[in-house]
C-alpha positions in Angstrom: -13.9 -12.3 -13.3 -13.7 -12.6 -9.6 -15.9 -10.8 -7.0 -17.3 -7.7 -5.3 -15.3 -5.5 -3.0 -15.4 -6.6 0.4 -17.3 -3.6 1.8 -20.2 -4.2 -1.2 -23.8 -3.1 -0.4 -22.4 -1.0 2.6 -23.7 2.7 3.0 -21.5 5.3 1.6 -20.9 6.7 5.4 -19.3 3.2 5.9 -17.2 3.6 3.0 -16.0 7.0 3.7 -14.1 6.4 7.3 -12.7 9.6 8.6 -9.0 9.4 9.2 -9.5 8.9 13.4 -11.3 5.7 12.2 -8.7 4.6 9.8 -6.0 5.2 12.6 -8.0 3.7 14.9 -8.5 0.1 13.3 -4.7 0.0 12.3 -3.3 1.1 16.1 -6.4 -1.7 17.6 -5.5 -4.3 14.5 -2.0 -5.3 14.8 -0.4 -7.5 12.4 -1.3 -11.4 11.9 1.6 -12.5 9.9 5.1 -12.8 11.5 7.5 -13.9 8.7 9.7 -17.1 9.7 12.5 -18.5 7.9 9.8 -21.2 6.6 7.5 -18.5 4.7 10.7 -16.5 3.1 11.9 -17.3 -0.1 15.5 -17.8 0.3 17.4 -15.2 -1.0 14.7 -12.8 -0.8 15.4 -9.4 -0.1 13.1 -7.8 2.4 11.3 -3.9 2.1 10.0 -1.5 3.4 7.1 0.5 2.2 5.2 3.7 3.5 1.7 3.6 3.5 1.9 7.5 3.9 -1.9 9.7 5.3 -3.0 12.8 5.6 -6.4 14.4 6.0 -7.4 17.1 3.7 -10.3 18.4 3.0 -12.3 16.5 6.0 -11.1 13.4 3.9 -8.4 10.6 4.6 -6.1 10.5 1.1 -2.7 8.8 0.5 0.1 9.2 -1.1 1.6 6.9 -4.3 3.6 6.8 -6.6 3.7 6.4 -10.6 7.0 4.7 -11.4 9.2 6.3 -14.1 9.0 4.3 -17.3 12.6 3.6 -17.9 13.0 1.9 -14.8 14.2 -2.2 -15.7 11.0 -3.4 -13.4 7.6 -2.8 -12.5 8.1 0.8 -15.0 4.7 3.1 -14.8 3.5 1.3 -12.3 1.6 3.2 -9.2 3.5 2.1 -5.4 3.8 3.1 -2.6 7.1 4.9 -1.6 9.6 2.5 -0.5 12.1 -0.3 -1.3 14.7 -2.8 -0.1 16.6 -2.3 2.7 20.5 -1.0 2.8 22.8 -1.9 5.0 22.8 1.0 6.9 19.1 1.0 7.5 18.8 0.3 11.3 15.5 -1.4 10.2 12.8 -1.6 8.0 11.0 1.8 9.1 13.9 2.9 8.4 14.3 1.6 5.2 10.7 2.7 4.1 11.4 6.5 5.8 14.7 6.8 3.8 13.0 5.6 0.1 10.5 8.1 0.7 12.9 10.7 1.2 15.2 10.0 -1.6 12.0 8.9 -4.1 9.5 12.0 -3.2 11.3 14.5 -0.6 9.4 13.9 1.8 10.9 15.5 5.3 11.2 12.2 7.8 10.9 14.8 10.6 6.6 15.6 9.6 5.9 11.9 9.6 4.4 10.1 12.9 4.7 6.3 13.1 1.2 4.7 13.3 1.3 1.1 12.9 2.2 -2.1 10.3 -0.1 -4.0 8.3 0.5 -7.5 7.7 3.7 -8.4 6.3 3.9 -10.5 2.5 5.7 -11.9 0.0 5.0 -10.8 -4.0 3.9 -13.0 -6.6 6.5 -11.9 -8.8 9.8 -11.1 -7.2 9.0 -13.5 -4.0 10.2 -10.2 -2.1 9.3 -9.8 1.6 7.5 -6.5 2.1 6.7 -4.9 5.4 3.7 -2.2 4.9 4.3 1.1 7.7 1.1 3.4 8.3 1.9 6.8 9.0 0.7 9.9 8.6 1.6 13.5 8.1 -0.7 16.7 9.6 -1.3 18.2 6.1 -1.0 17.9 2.5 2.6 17.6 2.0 4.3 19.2 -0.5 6.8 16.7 -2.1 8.8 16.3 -5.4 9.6 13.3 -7.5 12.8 12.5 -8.2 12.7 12.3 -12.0 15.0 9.2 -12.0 13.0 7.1 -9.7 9.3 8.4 -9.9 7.6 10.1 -13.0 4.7 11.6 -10.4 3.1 11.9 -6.8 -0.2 10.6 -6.5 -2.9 12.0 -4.2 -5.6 9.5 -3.7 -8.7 10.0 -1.3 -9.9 7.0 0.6 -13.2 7.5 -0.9 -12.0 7.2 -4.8 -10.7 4.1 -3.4 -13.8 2.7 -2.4 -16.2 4.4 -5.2 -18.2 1.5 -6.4 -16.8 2.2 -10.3 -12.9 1.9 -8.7 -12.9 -2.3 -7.9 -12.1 -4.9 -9.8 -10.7 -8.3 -9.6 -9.6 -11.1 -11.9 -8.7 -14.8 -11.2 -5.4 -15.6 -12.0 -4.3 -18.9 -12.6 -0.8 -18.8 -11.1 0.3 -22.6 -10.9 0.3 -24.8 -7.6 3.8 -23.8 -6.9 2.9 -20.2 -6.4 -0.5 -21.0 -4.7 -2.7 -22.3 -7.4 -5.8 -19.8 -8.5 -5.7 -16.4 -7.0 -7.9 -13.4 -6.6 -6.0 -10.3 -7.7 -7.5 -6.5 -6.9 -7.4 -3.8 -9.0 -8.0 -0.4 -8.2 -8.9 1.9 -11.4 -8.2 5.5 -10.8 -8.1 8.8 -13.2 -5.7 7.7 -15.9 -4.3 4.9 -13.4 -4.4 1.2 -12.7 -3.0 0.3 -8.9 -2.7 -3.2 -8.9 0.1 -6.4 -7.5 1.4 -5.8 -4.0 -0.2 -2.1 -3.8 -3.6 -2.9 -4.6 -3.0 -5.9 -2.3 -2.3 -3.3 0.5 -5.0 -1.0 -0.2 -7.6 -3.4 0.1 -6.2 -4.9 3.1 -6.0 -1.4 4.8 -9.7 -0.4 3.4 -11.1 -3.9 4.6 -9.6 -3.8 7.9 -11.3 -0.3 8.6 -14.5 -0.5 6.7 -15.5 -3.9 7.5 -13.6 -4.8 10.5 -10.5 -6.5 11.5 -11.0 -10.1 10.6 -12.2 -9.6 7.2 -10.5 -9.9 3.9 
């Protein structure tokens, strides 16, 4: 089993950052990780993904996704909206903007540009994936598209952090891929979030709970 979350023993006001504060630490946080040709697998496809919030009742939520189950990979699985870029994609907000439209209907128009968290590459695909914050000034209504995404997720911030919500497991992945690694899990109602989204989530959730440097 591996550890505690990284905002542990911190007072539930900590752990429940309004959405000014979560803003806040990603516009004053910019990203540490610029990709190079060395860190890229070859071959690899980069994505873009939309790490989409709104605030609704006085709380900070987000939007996933549960993937449809007859998709050929990562089927059921909870992500964010988003995907590999096109060619006619003038970039990777771009790209990210577009899947969301196309996987849930969102309207690109309602969405203001916040910031990027820190660029990776998966475990498992060795894809190159470029996390956009944004946010939306309500609840928005969107609709799955059946062939892509079984259902929209609302999560609040604070089901993220709940103390019953974390867990994380040591995986032995092989010295090629980085040796032993920590791997988060977030468990929600009927829901596991875990691989690059959970990776995301905690990396957005540390940044503004416990402060830029950390996690």
């Amino acid at each position: 089993m591996g550890g505690q979350p990284p905002w542990a023993g911190l007072p539930e006001q900590r752990r429940r950052p309004s959405l000014e504060q979560v803003l806040k630490a990603v516009v004053d946080t910019p990203p540490g990780f610029v990709p190079s040709p060395a860190t890229v697998p070859r071959g690899s496809a980069p994505s873009g993904v939309l790490v989409l919030l709104y605030e609704h009742q006085g709380e900070p939520w987000v939007v996933l996704t549960r993937r449809s189950w007859h998709l050929r990979h990562h089927a059921g699985e909870v992500s964010f909206p988003g995907g590999r870029r096109e060619p006619g994609d003038a970039d990777l907000w771009a790209t990210a903007l577009r899947e969301a439209t196309e996987e849930i209907g969102l309207d690109p128009a309602s969405v203001s540009r916040i910031g990027r968290l820190d660029s990776f590459v998966t475990v498992g695909s060795r894809s190159l994936v470029w996390p956009f914050v944004a946010t939306v000034d309500q609840r928005p209504e969107l609709v799955p598209a059946p062939v892509e995404v079984e259902q929209v997720l609302h999560v609040s911030l604070a089901e993220l952090t709940a103390p019953e919500a974390w867990r994380e497991e040591i995986w032995p992945l092989g010295e090629a891929l980085g040796g032993d690694r920590a791997m988060t899990f977030f468990e929600l109602n009927g829901d596991t979030v875990w691989g690059a989204t959970a990776a995301v989530l905690r990396r957005l959730l540390t940044m503004v709970i416990v402060g830029g440097d950390a996690g």
